[in-house]
N, C-alpha and C positions, 0 to 999 in steps of 0.2 A: 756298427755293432755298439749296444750301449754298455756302458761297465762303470763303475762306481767311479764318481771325480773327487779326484785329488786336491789335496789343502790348498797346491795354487791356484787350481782355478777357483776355487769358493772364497778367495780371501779378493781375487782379482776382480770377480763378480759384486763381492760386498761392496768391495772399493767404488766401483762404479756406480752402483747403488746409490752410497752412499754424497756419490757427487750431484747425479740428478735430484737426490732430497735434497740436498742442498739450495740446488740450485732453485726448485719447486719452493720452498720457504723462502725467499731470497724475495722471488717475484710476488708473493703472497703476502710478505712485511712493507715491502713498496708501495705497494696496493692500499696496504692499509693506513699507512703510512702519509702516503695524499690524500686518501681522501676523509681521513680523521684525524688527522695530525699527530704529533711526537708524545703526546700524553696518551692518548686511547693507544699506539703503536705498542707503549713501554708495559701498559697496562694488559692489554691481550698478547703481546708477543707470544709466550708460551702458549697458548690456545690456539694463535695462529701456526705454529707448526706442528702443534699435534694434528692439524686438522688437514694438514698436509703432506705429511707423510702418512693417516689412515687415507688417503684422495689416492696416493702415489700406489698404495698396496691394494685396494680395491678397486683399483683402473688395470690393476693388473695381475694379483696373483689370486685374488677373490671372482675375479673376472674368468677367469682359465686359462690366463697368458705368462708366458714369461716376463720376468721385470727387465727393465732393458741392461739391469749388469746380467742376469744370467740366459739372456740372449748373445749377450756380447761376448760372453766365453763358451755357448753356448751346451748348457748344462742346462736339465731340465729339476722339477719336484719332485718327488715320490714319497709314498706311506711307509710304514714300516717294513710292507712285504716287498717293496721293491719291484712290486709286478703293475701298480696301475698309481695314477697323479691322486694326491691325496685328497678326501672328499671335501664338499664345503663349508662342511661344517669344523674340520681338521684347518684347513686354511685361515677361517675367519678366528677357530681361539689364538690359531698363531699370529695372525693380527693384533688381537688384544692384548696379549702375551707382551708383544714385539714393540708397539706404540700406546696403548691405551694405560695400561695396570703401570708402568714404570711412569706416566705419567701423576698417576695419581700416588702412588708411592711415594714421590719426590714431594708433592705438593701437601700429603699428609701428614707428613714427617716434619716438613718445614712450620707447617701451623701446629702442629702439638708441640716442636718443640719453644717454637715463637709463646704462646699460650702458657707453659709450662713455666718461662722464666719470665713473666713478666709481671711485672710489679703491681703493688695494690693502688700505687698512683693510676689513677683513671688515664690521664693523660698520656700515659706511656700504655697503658695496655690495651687499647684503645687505638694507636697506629699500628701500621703492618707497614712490613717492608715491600718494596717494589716486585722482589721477585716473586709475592704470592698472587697478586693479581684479582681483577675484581671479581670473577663469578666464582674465584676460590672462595675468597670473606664473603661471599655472600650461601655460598653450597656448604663447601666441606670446612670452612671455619667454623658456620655455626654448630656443625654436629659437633664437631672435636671442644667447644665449651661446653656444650652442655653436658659432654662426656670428663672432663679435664673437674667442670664445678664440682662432681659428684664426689671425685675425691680426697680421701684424706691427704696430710701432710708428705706424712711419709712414705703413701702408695704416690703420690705427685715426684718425689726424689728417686723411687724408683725405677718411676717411667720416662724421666728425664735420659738415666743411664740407659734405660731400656733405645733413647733413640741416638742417642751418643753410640752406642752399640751399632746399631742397624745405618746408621750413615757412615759410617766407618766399615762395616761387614760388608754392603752391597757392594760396592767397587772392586774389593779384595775378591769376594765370590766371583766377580766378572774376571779379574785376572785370572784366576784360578780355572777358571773354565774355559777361557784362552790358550793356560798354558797345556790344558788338556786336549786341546783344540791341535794345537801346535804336536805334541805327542803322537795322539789318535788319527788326527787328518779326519773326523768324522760331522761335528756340532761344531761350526762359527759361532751361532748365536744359542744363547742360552733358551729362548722363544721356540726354536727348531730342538732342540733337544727335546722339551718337554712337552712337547707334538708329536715327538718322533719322525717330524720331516727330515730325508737326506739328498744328495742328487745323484742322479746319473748322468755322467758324459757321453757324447756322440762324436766321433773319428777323433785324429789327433792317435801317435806314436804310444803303445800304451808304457814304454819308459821314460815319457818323460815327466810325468807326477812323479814317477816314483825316485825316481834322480833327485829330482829336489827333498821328498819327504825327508830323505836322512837329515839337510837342512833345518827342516822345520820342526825333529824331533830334537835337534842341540837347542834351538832356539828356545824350546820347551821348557827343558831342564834346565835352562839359563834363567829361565821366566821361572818358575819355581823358583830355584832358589834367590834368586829377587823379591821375591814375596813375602818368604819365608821371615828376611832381612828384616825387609817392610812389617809385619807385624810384628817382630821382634821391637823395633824402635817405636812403635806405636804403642806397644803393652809399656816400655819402660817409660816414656813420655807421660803416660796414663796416671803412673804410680805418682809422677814428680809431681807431678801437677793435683793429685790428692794429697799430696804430700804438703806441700806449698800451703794447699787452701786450710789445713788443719793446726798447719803452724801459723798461718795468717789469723784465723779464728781465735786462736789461743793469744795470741798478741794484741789482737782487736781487744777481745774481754778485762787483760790485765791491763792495756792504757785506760781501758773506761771506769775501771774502780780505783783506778789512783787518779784520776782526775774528776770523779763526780763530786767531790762535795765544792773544789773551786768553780763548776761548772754552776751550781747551784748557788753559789753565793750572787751571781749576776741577778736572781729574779726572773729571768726569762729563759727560755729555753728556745735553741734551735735543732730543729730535725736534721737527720741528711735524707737524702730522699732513696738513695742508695740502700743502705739500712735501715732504715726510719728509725733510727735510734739518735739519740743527743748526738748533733757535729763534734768529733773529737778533731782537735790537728785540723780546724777547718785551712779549706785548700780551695781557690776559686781557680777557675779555666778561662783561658781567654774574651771569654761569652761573658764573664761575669756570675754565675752560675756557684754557687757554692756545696763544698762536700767535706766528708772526713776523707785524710790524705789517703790511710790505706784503702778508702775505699774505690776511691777516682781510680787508683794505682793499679788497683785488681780489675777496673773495667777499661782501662787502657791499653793492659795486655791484649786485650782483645777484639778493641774497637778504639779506635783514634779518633771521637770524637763526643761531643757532651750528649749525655745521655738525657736529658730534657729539651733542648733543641738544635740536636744531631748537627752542631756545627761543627767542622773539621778541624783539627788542630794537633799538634803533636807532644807528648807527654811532655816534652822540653819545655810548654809553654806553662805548665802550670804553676801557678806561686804559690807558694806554704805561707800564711799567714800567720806572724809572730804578733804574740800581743794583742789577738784578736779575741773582743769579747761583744755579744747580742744580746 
């Protein structure tokens, strides 16, 4: 007799699932790994597991089979009526849904906001970091410049927040729909909700989902308000942290008019590259590298290393230069 399955088994199935993608990306990065070595490996990794887990979902739920976690708790798919396996065309958005769209989500976000903050030194704006990967800078980096060129100043500080915002909301949206997960016993994955895929069970005691659910409905409420927490600390962090940068601003400007006419007196001038404004309180980095102090200071907070050639080193190492004139 089939009858709707319960949170353990869907959470028992994903688990498993989730161990053979693993393990499927695992053998796919080895692969790649010998026989193009650790720089192609580092540079396609991401590409190599998207392209293995849509391999793992199209050998099996695009195909008309069960995946082998929800073989293994043996729980089947079904449409929204609950009467027949959902059609192919339902499976495959949940495909893209599930692997394809959060892949480029992640990768979009990462190059607009890369793009966004990066400097008018050629040099710096110019690298990418490892995790975007090369058919990224070569596909979706170029549309996001030539989208990011077009605009103004101050629509660019908007869309910065705008992705500050949305890497910070995705994850949370994913708890939130977990702990509704945990609540309802209905959507694991946020992909099947918005399919309207659910499962039905075959034999098995039919109290023993239900024995557990009261479990997974505390667990719920517990996940809520953990969240709740979690944005809570996240919005007041948010504030400090505008807070900071506008008292930092306001400090930056009144050292640099009480110092520009002795700055002036030298004859030469030096930039920071940071600001591109005259070095105030120049401050060199291990590297050699020179800056204004609050400026290293503010890019420190968030990266431990020189920002013109990404050597590693820890704010401790910096020395304030007294008596220093160029």
């Amino acid at each position: 007799v089939a009858m709707a399955a319960g949170a353990a088994r869907v959470v028992r199935g994903a688990q498993k699932d989730e161990l053979y993608r693993g393990a499927l990306r695992g053998a796919a990065g080895a692969a790649l790994h010998g026989l193009a070595g650790a720089k192609k490996w580092l540079e396609w990794r991401r590409e190599v597991e998207l392209l293995s887990d849509v391999a793992y979902f199209v050998l099996t739920t695009l195909s008309g089979y069960q995946t082998l976690g929800e073989e293994y708790v043996n729980i089947v798919q079904v449409d929204p009526t609950k009467k027949k396996v959902p059609s192919v065309l339902r499976r495959a958005l949940f495909i893209s849904l599930h692997t394809v769209v959060p892949y480029f989500v992640e990768k979009g976000l990462l190059h607009l906001e890369h793009e966004l903050q990066a400097e008018a030194d050629e040099s710096r704006a110019s690298q990418s970091s490892p995790a975007l990967g090369l058919s990224s800078r070569t596909l979706i980096r170029s549309w996001i410049q030539k989208q990011v060129g077009e605009l103004t100043e101050q629509q660019k500080k908007i869309a910065l927040q705008m992705v500050y915002v949305l890497k910070q909301g995705i994850p949370l949206l994913h708890r939130l729909h977990l702990a509704v997960f945990y609540i309802r016993g209905t959507f694991y994955h946020l992909s099947k909700r918005l399919t309207g895929i659910t499962y039905l069970r075959f034999g098995g005691a039919q109290g023993d989902d239900q024995s557990i659910q009261t479990g997974y409905k505390f667990l719920g409420i517990i996940s809520l308000f953990h969240l709740l927490l979690t944005v809570g600390v996240q919005m007041y962090n948010f504030k400090q942290r505008q807070r900071a940068r506008q008292e930092w601003k306001l400090h930056r400007n009144l050292v640099h008019h009480k110092n520009t006419t002795t700055e002036k007196t030298t004859g030469r001038h030096s930039r920071c590259t940071l600001c591109l404004e005259e070095r105030r309180r120049a401050t060199a980095t291990p590297c050699g590298h020179l800056f204004c102090w609050e400026c290293i200071m503010e890019w420190c907070n968030t990266r431990a290393e020189c920002p013109l050639c990404r050597e590693k080193f820890h704010p401790q190492k910096l020395i304030y230069l007294r008596h220093y004139q160029l």
